[in-house]
C-alpha positions in Angstrom: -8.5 -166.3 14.0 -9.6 -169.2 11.6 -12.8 -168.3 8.9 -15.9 -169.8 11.6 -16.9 -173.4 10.4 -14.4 -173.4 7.4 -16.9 -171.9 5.1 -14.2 -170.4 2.9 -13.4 -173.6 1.9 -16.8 -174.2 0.0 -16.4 -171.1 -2.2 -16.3 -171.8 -6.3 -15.0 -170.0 -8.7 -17.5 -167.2 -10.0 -18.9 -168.9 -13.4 -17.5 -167.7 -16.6 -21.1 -166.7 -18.2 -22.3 -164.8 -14.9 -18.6 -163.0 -15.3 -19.2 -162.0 -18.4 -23.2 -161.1 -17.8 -21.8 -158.7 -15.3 -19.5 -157.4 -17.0 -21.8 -156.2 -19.8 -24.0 -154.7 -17.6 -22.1 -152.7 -15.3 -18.9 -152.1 -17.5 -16.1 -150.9 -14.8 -18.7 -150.5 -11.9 -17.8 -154.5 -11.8 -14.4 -155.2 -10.4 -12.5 -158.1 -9.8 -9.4 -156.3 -8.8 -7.8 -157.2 -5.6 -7.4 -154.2 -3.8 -11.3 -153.4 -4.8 -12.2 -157.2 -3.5 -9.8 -156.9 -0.7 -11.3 -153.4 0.7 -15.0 -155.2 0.5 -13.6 -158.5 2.2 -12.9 -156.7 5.5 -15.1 -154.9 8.4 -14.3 -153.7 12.2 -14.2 -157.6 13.5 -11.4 -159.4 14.1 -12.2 -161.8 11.7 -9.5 -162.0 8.8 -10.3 -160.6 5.3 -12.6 -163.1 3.4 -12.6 -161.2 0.3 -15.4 -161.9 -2.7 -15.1 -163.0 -6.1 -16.2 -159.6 -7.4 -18.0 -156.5 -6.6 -20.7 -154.5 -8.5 -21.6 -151.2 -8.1 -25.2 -150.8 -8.1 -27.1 -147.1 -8.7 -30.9 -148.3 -8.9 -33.3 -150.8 -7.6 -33.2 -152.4 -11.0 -29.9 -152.7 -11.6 -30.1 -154.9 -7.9 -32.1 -157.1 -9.3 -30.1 -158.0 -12.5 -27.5 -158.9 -10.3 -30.1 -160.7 -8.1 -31.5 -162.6 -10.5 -27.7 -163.8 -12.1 -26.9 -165.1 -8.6 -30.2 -166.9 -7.8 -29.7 -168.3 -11.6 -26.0 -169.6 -11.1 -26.6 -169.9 -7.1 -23.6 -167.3 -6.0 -23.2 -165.8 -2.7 -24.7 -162.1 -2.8 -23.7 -159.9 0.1 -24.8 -155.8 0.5 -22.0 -154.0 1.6 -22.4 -150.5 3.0 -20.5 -148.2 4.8 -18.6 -151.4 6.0 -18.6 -150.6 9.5 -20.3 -153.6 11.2 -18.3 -155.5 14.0 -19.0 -159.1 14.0 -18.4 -160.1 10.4 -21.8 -159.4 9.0 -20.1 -158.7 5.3 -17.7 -160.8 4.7 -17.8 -163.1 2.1 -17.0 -166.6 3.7 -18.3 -168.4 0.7 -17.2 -166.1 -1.5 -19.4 -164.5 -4.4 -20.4 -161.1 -5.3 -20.1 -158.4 -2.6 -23.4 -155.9 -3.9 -21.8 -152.2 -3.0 -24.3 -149.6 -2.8 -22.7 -146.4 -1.7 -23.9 -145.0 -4.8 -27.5 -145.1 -4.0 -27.4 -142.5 -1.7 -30.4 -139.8 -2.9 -33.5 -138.4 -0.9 -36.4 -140.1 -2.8 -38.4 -137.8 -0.9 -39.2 -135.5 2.2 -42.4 -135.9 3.7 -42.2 -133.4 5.9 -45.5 -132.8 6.8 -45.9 -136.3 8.1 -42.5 -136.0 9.3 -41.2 -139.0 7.2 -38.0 -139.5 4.2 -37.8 -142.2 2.1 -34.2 -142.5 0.9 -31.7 -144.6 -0.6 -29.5 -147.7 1.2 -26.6 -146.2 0.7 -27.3 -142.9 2.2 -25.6 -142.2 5.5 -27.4 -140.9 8.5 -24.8 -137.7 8.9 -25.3 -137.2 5.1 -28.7 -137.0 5.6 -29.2 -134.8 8.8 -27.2 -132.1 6.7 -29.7 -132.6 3.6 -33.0 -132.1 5.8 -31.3 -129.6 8.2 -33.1 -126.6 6.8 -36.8 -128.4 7.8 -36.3 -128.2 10.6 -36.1 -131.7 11.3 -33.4 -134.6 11.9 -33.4 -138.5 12.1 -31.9 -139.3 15.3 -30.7 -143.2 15.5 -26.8 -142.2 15.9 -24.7 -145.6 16.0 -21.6 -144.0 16.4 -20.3 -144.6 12.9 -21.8 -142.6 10.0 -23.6 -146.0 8.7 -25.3 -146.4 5.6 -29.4 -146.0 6.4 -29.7 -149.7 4.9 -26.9 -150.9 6.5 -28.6 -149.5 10.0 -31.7 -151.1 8.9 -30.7 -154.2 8.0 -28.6 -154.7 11.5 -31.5 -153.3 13.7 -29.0 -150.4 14.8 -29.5 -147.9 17.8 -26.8 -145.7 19.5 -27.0 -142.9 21.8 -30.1 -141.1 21.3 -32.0 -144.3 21.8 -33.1 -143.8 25.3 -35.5 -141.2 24.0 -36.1 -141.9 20.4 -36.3 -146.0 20.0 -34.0 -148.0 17.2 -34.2 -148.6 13.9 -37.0 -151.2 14.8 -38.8 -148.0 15.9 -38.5 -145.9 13.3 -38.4 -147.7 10.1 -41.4 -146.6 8.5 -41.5 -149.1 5.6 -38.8 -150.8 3.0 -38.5 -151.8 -0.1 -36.5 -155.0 -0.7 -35.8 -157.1 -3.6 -36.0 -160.6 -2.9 -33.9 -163.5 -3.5 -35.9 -164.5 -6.5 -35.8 -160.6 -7.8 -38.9 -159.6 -6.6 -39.3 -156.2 -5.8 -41.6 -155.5 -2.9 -42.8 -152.8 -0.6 -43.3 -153.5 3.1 -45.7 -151.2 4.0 -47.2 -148.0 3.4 -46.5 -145.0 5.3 -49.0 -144.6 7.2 -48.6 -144.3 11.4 -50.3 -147.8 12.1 -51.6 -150.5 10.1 -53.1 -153.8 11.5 -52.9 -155.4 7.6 -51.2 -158.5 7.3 -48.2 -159.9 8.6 -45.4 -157.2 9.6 -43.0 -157.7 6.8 -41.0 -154.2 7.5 -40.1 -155.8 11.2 -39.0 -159.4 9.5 -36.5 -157.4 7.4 -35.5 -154.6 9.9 -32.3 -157.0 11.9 -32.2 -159.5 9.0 -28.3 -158.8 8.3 -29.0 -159.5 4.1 -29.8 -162.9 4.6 -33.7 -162.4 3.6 -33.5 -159.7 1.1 -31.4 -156.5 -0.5 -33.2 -152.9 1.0 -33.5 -150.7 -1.7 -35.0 -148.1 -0.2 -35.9 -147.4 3.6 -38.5 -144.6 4.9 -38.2 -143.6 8.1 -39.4 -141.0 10.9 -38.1 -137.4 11.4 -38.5 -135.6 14.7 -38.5 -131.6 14.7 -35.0 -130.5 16.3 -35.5 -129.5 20.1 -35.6 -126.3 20.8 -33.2 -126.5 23.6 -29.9 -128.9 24.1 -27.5 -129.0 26.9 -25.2 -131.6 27.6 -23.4 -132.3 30.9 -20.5 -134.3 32.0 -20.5 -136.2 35.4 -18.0 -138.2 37.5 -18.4 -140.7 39.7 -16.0 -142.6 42.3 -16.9 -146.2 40.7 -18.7 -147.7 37.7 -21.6 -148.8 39.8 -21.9 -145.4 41.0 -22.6 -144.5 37.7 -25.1 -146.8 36.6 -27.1 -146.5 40.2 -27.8 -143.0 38.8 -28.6 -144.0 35.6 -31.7 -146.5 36.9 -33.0 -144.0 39.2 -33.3 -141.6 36.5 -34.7 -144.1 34.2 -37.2 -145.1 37.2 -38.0 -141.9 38.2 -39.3 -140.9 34.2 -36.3 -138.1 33.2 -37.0 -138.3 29.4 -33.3 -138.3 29.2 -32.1 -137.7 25.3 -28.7 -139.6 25.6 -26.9 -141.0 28.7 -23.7 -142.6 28.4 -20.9 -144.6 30.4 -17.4 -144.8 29.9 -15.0 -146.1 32.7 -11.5 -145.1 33.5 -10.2 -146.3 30.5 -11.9 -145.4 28.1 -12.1 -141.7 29.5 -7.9 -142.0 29.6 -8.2 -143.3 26.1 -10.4 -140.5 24.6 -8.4 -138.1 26.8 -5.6 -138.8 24.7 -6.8 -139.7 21.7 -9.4 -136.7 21.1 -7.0 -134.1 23.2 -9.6 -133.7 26.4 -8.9 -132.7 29.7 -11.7 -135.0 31.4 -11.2 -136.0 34.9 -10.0 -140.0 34.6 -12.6 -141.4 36.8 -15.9 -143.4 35.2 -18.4 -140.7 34.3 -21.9 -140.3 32.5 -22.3 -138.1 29.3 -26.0 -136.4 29.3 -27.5 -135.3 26.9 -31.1 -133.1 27.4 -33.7 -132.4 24.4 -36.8 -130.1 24.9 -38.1 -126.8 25.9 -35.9 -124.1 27.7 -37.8 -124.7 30.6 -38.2 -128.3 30.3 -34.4 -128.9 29.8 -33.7 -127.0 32.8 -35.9 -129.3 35.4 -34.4 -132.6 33.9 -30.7 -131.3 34.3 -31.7 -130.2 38.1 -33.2 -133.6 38.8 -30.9 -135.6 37.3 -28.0 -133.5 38.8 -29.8 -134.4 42.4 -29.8 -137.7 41.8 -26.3 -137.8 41.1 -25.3 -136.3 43.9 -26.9 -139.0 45.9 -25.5 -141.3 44.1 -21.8 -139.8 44.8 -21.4 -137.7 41.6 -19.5 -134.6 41.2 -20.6 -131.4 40.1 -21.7 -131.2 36.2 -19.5 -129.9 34.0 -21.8 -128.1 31.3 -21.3 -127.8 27.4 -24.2 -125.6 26.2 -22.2 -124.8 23.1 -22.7 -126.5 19.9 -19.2 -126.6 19.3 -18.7 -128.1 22.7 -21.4 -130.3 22.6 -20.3 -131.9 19.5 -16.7 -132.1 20.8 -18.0 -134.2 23.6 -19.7 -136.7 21.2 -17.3 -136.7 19.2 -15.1 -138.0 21.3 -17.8 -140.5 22.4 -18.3 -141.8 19.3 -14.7 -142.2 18.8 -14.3 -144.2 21.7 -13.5 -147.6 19.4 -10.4 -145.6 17.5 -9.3 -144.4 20.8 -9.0 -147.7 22.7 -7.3 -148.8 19.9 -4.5 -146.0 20.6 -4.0 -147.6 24.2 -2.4 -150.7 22.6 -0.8 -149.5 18.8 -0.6 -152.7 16.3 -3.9 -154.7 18.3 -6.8 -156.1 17.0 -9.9 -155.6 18.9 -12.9 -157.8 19.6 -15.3 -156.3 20.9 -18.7 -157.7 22.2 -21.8 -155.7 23.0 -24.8 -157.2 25.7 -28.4 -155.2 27.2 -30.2 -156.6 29.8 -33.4 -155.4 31.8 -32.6 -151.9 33.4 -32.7 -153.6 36.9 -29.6 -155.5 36.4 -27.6 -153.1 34.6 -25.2 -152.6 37.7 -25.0 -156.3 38.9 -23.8 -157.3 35.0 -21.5 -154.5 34.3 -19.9 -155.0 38.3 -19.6 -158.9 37.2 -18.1 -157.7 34.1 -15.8 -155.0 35.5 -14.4 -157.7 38.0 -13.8 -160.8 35.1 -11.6 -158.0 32.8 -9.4 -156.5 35.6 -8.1 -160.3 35.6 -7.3 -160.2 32.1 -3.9 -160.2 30.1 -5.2 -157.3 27.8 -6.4 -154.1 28.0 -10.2 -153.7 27.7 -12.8 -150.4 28.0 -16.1 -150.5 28.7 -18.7 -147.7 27.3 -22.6 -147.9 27.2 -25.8 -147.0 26.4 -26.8 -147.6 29.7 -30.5 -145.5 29.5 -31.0 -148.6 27.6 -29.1 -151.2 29.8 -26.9 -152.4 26.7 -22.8 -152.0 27.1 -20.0 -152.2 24.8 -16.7 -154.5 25.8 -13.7 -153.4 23.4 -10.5 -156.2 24.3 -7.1 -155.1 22.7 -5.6 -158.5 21.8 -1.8 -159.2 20.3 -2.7 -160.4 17.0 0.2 -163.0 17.2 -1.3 -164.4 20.1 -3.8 -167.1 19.9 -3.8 -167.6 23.3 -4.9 -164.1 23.7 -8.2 -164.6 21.3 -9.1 -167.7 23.2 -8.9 -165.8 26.4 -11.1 -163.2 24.7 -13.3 -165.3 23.6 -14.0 -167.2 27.0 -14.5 -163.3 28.5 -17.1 -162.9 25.7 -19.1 -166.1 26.3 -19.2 -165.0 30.3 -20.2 -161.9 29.1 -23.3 -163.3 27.0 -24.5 -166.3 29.6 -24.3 -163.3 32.4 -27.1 -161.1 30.4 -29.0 -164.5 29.0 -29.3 -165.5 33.1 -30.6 -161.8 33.6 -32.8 -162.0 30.7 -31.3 -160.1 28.3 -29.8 -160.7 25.0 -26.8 -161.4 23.6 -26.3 -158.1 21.6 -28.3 -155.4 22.0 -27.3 -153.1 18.8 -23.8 -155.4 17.1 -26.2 -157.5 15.3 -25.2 -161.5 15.2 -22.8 -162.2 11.8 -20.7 -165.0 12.0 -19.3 -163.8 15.6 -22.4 -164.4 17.5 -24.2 -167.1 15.9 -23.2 -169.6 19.0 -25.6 -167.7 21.0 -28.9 -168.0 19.4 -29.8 -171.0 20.3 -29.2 -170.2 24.2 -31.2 -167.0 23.6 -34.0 -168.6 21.7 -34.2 -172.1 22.0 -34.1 -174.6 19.1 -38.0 -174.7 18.2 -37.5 -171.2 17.7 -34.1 -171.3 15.5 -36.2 -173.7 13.5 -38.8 -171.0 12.8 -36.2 -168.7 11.4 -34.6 -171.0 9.5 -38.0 -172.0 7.7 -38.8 -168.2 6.9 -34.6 -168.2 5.7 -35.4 -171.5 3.3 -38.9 -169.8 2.1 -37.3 -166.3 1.3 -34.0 -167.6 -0.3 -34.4 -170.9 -1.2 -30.9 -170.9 -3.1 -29.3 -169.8 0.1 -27.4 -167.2 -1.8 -28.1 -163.9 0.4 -25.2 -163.3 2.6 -25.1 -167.3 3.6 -23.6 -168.4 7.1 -24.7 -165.3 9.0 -27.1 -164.8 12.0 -28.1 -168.9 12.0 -27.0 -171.9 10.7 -28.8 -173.9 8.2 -29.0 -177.2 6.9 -30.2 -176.9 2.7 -29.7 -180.3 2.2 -32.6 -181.2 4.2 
């Protein structure tokens, strides 16, 4: 696959002074060796590597801004790089530049636990923090599969599994600081519940991908840990089966915690990659937060309306252990596919439309990909009527990616005609960019690219991602 619009051929040469700059600043947490560029020039995409000039280790807010302020002053590329686990190409460095790694900033700044909020570092991951809070009896709950960075969640608007119940990022970012592209430090917001002052700064940021700023620090909402958890397991004889459960549930009000879809071959895959014994038809993972009592009615309603719908019988895991083995498995539904086809790339593409036409998209879908020359899963979070497409292409075979890619763009004008969007958790990067302006309309890609020129008038924070723009108007 070729870099998207040729932008690695405008890349210069990192300049000499800002080289050096660097290098007195940050000593050996500035690299330019290969292997360091080459493991910050990659991500989950199929995109090939597009490595970065350098890459500087930052440890505080301030230190971001010194390297802020060199690239605004030599106009260099400057792209945050977290846990590196985005899937459209969101990091890499197609004009080259400094990639800004902060892994290192990864303390609490503090626990509010009284108002149920933390404020932590970017670089903190959401698993990393759940173990840190445990003891308050408390957890963060936005669980996109991979253990992300908290700014790396924030800055792609991320959601996952226990979104049905508990919102996305967009929910439950609290307020952020950023440094902006001319080294300003700011603070969105304060932490307080609601706030009707000014314009919503926190929002603009939350999704921006590191085009409009670098996040610093994010605060965010805790929620006490439920007092009871089950989790069920439920097949069905078809995919649409499946989801025909899932809406009534959604319709009838079941404040379900996690509901999630994987078809026949993703279960197969996860069967063999994670050593389960689940039966190989489509089923729903469930997943039910609350009181003792309160768990207990959900799980009998729910298990009623799957029998209507044609499900089997539940298969329970009460136990932590085999609760966690089931997710687990879940989330490693990506690393899994990948088994079904050793050597592949994989593109994958991720949709949500209104709950209503769940079924009809994902049947459309289904139908398109049993026609294709590849092996492909499909897995969802369908309480929130967004699905995940995983396609295991030859990497020699670029008739393969083109056929991919056609599957994708069906995939994306199916949800735009059903009113949805054309990712509902992925984020844009380079791989979705096409799509905006079918999802938004020019007049409003002109908006954003007026707030893009206003915030980084240099164009030097993560350029060529999420929308294209013209500086030399």
């Amino acid at each position: 696959m070729n870099a998207p619009h040729n932008l690695q051929m405008l890349r210069k040469p990192l300049p000499a002074e800002m080289s050096s700059a660097l290098q007195q600043l940050f000593g050996e947490r500035f690299s330019t060796g290969q292997a360091v560029r080459e493991h910050h020039g990659k991500d989950e995409s199929a995109y090939p590597n597009m490595l970065p000039d350098a890459v500087v280790f930052a440890l505080t807010t301030e230190e971001v801004v010194a390297v802020v302020n060199l690239c605004n002053q030599y106009q260099v590329p400057l792209i945050p790089f977290g846990a590196g686990s985005s899937l459209e190409g969101h990091l890499l460095a197609v004009e080259g530049g400094i990639s800004l790694d902060v892994n290192g900033m990864n303390q609490i700044i503090s626990l509010d636990a009284e108002d149920q909020t933390v404020t932590v570092q970017p670089g903190l991951t959401r698993k990393q923090l759940n173990e840190q809070i445990r003891d308050s009896g408390l957890f963060f709950p936005i669980d996109p599969g991979a253990d992300a960075s908290l700014g790396g969640m924030a800055s792609t608007r991320a959601s996952g599994t226990n979104a049905v119940r508990y919102g996305t990022m967009r929910e439950n970012v609290v307020s952020l600081t950023v440094v902006t592209a001319q080294g300003k430090v700011i603070k969105t917001s304060r932490r307080a519940r609601k706030s009707s002052a000014g314009y919503d700064l926190t929002r603009l940021f939350v999704g921006s991908e590191g085009t409009l700023g670098v996040i610093t620090e994010v605060t965010v909402k805790l929620y006490p840990q439920p007092e009871a958890v089950s989790a069920a397991v439920c097949n069905f004889p078809s995919v649409n089966d499946a989801v025909q459960c899932v809406i009534q549930a959604i319709q009838m009000g079941v404040p379900l915690a996690r509901v999630e879809l994987m078809d026949t071959a993703a279960v197969h895959a996860s069967n063999r990659y994670s050593k389960l014994t689940l039966r190989e038809t489509p089923l729903l993972l469930f997943e039910f937060h609350g009181s003792q009592h309160s768990v207990k009615e959900q799980a009998e309603i729910v298990q009623d309306i799957a029998k209507e719908c044609g499900g089997m019988d539940f298969d329970w895991a009460e136990r932590t252990e085999d609760r966690n083995r089931l997710w687990t498995a879940r989330h490693n539904a990506y690393f899994a596919g990948l088994q079904l086809r050793p050597g592949c790339r994989a593109s994958t593409t991720d949709v949500c439309v209104p709950i209503s036409r769940l079924a009809e998209c994902i049947n459309e879908t289904t139908a398109e990909l049993e026609k294709a020359s590849f092996p492909t899963t499909i897995v969802g979070h369908v309480g929130d009527g967004n699905f995940h497409v995983l396609m295991l292409l030859d990497p020699n075979d670029a008739a393969q990616w083109e056929e991919s890619e056609r599957i994708n763009q069906n995939i994306v004008r199916r949800a735009l005609e059903m009113d949805g969007t054309c990712t509902g958790e992925h984020g844009i990067g380079l791989h979705k960019i096409q799509f905006m302006a079918q999802e938004h309309g020019e007049d409003a890609l002109d908006l954003m690219r007026t707030i893009k020129k206003s915030f980084d008038p240099n164009n030097i924070l993560n350029p060529g991602k999420i929308i294209t723009v013209d500086y030399s108007l």
